[in-house]
C-alpha positions in Angstrom: 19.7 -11.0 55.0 21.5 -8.4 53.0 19.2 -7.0 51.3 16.6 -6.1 54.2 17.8 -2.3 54.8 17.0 -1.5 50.8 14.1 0.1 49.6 12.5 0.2 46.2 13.7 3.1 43.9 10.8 3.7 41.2 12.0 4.9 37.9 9.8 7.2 35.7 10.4 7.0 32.3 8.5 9.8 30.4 6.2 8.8 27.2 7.2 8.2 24.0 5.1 10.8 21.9 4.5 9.9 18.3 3.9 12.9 16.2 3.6 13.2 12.8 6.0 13.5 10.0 7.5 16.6 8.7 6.1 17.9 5.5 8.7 17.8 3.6 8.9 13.8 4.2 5.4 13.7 3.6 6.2 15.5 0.2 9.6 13.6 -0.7 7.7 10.6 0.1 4.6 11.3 -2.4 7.8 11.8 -5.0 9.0 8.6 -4.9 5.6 6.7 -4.8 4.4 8.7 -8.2 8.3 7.8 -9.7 7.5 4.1 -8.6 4.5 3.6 -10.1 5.6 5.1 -13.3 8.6 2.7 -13.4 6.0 0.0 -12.6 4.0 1.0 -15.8 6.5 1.1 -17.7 8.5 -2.3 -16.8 5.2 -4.1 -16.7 4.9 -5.9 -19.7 9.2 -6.3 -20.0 9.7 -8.1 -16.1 6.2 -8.0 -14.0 8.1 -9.2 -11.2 10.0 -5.8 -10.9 6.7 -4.0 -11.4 5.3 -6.1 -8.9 7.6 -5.0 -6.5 8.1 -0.9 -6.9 4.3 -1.4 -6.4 5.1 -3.1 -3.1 7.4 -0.5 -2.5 5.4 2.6 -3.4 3.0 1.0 -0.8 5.5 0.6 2.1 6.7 4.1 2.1 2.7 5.0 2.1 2.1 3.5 5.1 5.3 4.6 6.9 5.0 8.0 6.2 1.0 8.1 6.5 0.8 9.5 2.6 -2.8 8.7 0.9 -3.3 7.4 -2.6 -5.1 8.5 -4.7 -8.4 6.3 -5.2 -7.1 6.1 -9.4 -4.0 4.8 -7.7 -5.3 2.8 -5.2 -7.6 0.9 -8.1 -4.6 0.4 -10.2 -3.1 -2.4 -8.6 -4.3 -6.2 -6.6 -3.9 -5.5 -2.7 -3.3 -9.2 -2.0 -0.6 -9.6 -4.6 0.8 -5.8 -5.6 0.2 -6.7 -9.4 -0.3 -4.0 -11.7 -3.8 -4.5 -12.8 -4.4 -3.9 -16.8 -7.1 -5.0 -18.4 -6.5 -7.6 -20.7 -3.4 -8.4 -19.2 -3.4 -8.8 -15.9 -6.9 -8.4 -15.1 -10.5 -9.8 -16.8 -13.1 -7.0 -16.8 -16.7 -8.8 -16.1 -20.2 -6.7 -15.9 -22.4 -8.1 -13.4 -26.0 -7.0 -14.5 -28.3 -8.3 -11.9 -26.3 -7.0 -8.9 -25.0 -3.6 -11.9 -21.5 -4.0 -10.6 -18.2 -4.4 -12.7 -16.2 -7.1 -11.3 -12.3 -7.1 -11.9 -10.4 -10.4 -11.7 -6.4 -10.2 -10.5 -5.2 -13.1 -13.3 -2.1 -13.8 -10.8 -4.3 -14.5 -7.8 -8.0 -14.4 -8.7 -8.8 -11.7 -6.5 -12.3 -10.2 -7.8 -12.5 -6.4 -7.4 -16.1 -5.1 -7.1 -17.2 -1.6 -8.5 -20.7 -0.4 -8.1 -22.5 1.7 -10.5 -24.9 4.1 -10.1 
């Protein structure tokens, strides 16, 4: 055969290290999540759809640059469907007095929110 006389050359590719972003993408990135959400405020009631997607947005860049909401923020909007929640609105405030928990219903897709008092 041809191929008898050649050996096998092993190629060592160094790791890929994943480090953390800079701070000052952390910090631009915080920006344009608290711009996002106040343009989702205030184009909720006009065109929900375009609230419902800076929210979606707002979240993406979150996750990609590792930034934490706040938990105001974080309570402020479905998870399953990135709708603004506003009472009245877009959510339905219930008070659960056996269990003393308020429970908060997403209106778009019936997603029940529990809050526990103390």
């Amino acid at each position: 055969m041809l191929w008898e006389h050649v050996t096998r050359v092993q190629i060592t590719v160094p790791p890929i290290m994943r480090t953390q972003k800079p701070e000052w993408q952390k910090r631009i990135a915080e920006e344009r999540i608290e711009i996002l959400f106040h343009l989702a405020e205030k184009n909720f009631l006009k065109n929900p759809d375009r609230s419902r997607r800076y929210i979606e947005l707002a979240r993406k860049i979150g996750l990609r640059y590792n930034v934490r909401m706040s938990r105001e923020r974080k309570k402020s909007f479905c998870k399953k469907c990135n709708m603004l929640l506003k009472k009245g609105k877009s959510a339905k405030l219930e008070v659960d007095k056996k269990y003393r928990t308020i429970l908060l219903k997403c209106l778009n897709c019936n997603t029940v929110y529990r809050v526990y008092e103390k």
